[in-house]
N, C-alpha and C positions, 0 to 999 in steps of 0.2 A: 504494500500500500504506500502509496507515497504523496506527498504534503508539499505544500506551498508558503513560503513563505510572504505574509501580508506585507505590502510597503506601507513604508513610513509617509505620515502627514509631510506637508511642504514646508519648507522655510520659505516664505514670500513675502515680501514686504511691495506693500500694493498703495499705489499713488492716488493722488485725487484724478479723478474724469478728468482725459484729458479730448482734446481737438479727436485723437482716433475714431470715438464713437461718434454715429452718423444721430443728427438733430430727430426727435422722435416725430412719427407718423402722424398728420391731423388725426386729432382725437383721442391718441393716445395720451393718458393721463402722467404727469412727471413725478410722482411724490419719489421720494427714497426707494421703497419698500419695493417699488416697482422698478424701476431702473436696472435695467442690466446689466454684467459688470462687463469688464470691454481688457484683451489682451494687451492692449498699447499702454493700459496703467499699472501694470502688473512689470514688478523690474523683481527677478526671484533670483534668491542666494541658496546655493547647494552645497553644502559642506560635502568633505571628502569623504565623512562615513557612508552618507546617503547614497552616492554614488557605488561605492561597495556595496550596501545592504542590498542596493536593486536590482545588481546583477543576478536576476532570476526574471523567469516568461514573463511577458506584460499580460495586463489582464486579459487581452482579447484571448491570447494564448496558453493563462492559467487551468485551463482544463482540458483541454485537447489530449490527444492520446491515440497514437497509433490505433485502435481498433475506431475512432471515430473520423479517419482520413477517409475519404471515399476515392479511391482510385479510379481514374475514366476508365473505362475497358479497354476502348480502342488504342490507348497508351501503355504496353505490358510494361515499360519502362516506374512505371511510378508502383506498380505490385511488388516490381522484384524490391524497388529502393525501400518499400517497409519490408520485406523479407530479410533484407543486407543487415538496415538498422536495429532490426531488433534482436541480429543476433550478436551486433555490435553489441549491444546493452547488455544482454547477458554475459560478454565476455568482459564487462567490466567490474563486475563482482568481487577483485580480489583486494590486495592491499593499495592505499592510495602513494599518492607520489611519494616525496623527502619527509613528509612527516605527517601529526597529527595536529589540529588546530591546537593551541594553547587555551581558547577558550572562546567566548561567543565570536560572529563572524563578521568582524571587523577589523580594524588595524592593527590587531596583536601582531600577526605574522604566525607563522608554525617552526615547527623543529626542525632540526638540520639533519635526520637520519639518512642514513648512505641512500644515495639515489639507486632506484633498478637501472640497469642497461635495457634501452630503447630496442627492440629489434623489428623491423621494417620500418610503415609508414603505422605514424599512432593515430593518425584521423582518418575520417572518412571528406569528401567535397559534394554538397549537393550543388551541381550543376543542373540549370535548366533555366528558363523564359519566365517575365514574372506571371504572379497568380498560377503557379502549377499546385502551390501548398511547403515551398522549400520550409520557410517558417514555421507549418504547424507542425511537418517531420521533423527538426529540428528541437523543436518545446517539446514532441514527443518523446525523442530521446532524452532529453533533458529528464522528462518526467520516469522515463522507464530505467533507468538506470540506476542500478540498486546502491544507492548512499545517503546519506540524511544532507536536504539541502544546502548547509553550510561546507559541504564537501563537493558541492558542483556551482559554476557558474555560468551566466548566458547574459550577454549582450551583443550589441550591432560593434562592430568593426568602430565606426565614429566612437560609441560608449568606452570601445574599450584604450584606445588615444587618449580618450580625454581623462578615463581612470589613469593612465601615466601621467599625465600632465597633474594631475591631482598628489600622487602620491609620492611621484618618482618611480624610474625605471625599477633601483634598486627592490624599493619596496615591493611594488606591483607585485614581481617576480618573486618574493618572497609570501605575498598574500595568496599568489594562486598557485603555487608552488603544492600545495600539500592538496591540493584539488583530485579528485578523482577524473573528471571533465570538463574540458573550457568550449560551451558552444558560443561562434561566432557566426550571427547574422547580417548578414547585406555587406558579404565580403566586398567591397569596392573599395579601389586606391584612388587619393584625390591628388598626393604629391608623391614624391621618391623617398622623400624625408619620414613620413607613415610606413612607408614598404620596409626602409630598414630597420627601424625601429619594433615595426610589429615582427618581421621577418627575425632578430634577432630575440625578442621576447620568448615569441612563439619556441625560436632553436631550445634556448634554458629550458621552458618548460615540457617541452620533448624530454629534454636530457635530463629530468625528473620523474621522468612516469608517469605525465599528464595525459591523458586521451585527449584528442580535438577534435570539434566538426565545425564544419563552417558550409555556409547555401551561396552563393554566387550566380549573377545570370553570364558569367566565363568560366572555362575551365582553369585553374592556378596554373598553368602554364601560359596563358594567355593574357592573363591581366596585368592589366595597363596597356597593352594596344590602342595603337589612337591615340595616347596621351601621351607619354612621354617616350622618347626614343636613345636614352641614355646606355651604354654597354655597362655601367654601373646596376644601374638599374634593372635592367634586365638581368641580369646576374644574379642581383635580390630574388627576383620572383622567380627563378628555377631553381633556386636553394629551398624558397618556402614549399612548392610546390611538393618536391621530395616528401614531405612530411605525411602529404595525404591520399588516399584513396579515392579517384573520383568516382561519382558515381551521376549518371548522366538521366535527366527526369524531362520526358517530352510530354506536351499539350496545351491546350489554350488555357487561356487566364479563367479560373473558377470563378472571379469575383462576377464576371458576365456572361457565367457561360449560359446559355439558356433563357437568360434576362432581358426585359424589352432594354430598348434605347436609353442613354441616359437620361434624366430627365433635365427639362430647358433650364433657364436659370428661371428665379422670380423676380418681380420687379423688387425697387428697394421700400417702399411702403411694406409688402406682403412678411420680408424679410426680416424689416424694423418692426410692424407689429407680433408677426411670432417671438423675437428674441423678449421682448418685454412680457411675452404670455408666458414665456417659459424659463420657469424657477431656474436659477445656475447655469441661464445661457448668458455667452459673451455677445456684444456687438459690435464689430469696429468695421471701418471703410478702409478696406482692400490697400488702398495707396501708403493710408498709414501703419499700417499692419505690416506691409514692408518694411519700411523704414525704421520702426522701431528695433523687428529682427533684428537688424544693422547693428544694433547697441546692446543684444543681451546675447551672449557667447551662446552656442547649437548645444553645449550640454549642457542648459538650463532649460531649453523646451520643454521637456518632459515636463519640470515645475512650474513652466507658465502656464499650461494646462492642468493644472490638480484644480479637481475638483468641480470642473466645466462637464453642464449633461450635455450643453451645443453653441456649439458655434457659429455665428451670424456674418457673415459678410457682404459689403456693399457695394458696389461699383467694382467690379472683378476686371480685370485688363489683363494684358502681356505682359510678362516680366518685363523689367526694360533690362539687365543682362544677367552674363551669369556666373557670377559672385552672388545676386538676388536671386534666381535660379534656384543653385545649391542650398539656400538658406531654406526655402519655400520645402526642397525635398523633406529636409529633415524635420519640418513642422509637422507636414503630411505624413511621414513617417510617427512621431509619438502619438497623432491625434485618431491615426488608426491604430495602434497598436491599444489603448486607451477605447476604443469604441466610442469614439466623442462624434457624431453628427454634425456634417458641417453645410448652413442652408449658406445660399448664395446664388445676389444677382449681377447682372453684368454680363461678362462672354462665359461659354461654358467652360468646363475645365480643361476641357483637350483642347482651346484652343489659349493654354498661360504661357506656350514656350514656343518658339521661331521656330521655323523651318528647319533653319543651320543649327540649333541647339539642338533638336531631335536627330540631326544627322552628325552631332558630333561625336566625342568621345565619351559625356554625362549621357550619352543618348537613353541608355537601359534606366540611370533613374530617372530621367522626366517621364519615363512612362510610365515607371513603378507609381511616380507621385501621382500621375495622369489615372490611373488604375485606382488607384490607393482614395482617391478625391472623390473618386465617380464613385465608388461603394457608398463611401458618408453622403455624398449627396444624396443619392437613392434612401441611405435611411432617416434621413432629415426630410422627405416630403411630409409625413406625418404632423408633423410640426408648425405646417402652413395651414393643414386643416383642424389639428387642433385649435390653434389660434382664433 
């Protein structure tokens, strides 16, 4: 049987209304009580434990489980990948890496007992296109793999950068050192500087007895094409690559499979009267909800959404580039992982990123976002006729 550990409340410290939220709808009443709260006033502080304690599934993905993936048929690729992973999990059963926690799962660090010697690759790689389920297989294994949560860890690739930037190399390496498993989701490199820094993390914790899995829409031999062309660099990613097992998942994205169209935007009346209908929804206008991003570092996202049942946006446009781009993914990223509903009018969501940005080298996340957008929208219509 295995358990989940609750995340912690937010450390947020929340401003007065500012210009972000969009002026209420005729008729709609102003008291306090009713007012919305709006993400452009919300500036959140994440200490370093929090970042650690969170390393476990997000909630969309706290209950998932290998026997609730549903494989398309016509894709045998995604049956054999629960068949692979679940015999992954049970061959994780034994003793954990260098040591045993010292005591709850935080920045203690663990002991320094003799490492096992590594023999082959310690991870497996889900490769495949987004929305096949890399993520729920992923939390799956998480969840089936027989340790008590403080002995396993799971975050996105960004999460786990930014737990170095928090801790320190040293430490990091120290905290998830005594780990029985490190899942990494939304393996994507954004610079060279990540690649060797994860790429060398990752080597230590090999060379401890750590198991890895990570989802990717490249195979780790291939990441970063398109993006950077350094023989440095490239060098990194066939060191990491070593390390894993891939395992290749074909089909179309679940979030639509089967599904009408997405649905249009609403106007901004429709949009601003649902957000005030609805208890611990946000409101803000689109342009300055960029902008704000701009000023709160990508691993506080997660905190500037605690506690939000939806999200309200107004005048939706193009990114204008893509430094705003990337920021936008990784919102879209916490606010689905979180199941936060996001209404919004203006253009629809497959139309927030250029031509050249879909065809560049971020190409696979703007779609993920694109994907990842469209589901919340679809379950934010609700919410107009609540209203």
């Amino acid at each position: 049987m295995t358990c989940s550990v609750p995340r912690p409340l937010a450390w947020v410290t929340v401003s007065s209304p500012t210009s972000g939220s969009p002026a209420p709808a005729p008729g709609i009443g102003q008291t306090a009580d009713a007012a919305p709260l709006s993400l452009c006033a919300r500036e959140p502080h994440v200490p370093a434990e929090r970042l650690v304690a969170e390393m476990v599934p997000p909630p969309r993905f706290d209950s998932v489980r290998f026997g609730t993936y549903l494989p398309d048929p016509n894709q045998p690729s995604q049956s054999e990948a629960v068949r692979v992973l679940e015999g992954f999990a049970a061959g994780l059963g034994g003793a954990t890496g260098t040591g045993r926690p010292t005591g709850r799962r935080g920045l203690l660090g663990f002991g320094r007992a003799k490492a096992r010697p590594a023999t082959g690759p310690r991870g497996v790689y889900l490769d495949g296109g987004y929305g096949v389920g890399k993520t729920h297989l992923l939390a799956s294994l998480w969840h089936a793999t027989p340790a008590e949560p403080a002995l396993k860890a799971f975050g996105t690739f960004v999460e786990l950068t930014n737990l170095v930037g928090a801790l320190g190399f040293q430490q990091t390496v120290r905290t998830l050192s005594g780990h029985r498993l490190l899942c990494i989701d939304e393996f994507e490199l954004d610079d060279p500087g990540d690649t060797v820094l994860v790429s060398t993390l990752l080597g230590k914790l090999v060379d401890a007895g750590v198991a890895l899995a990570a989802t990717s829409n490249t195979l780790p031999g291939k990441l970063g094409e398109g993006r950077f062309a350094a023989a440095d660099f490239l060098r990194e990613i066939q060191g990491l690559s070593a390390h894993f097992h891939a395992l290749r998942i074909d089909g179309e994205d679940y979030r639509h499979r089967g599904l009408p169209e997405a649905p249009p935007p609403f106007t901004d009346e429709q949009v601003t009267r649902a957000a005030y209908a609805t208890e611990g929804a946000a409101l803000d206008d689109f342009p300055h909800l960029l902008d704000h991003l701009a000023r709160v570092h990508p691993s506080r996202y997660g905190a500037l959404t605690d506690g939000l049942r939806a999200v309200c946006l107004t005048g939706v446009r193009p990114v204008p580039d893509q430094s705003t781009a990337l920021r936008l993914v990784v919102l879209a990223d916490r606010l689905y992982d979180r199941e936060v509903p996001v209404l919004a009018s203006g253009l629809p969501f497959d139309r927030l990123f250029s031509g050249e940005m879909l065809r560049g080298g971020y190409r696979k996340k703007y779609f993920r976002a694109i994907s990842r957008l469209t589901a919340l929208a679809r379950d934010a219509g609700s919410l107009v006729h609540a209203g």
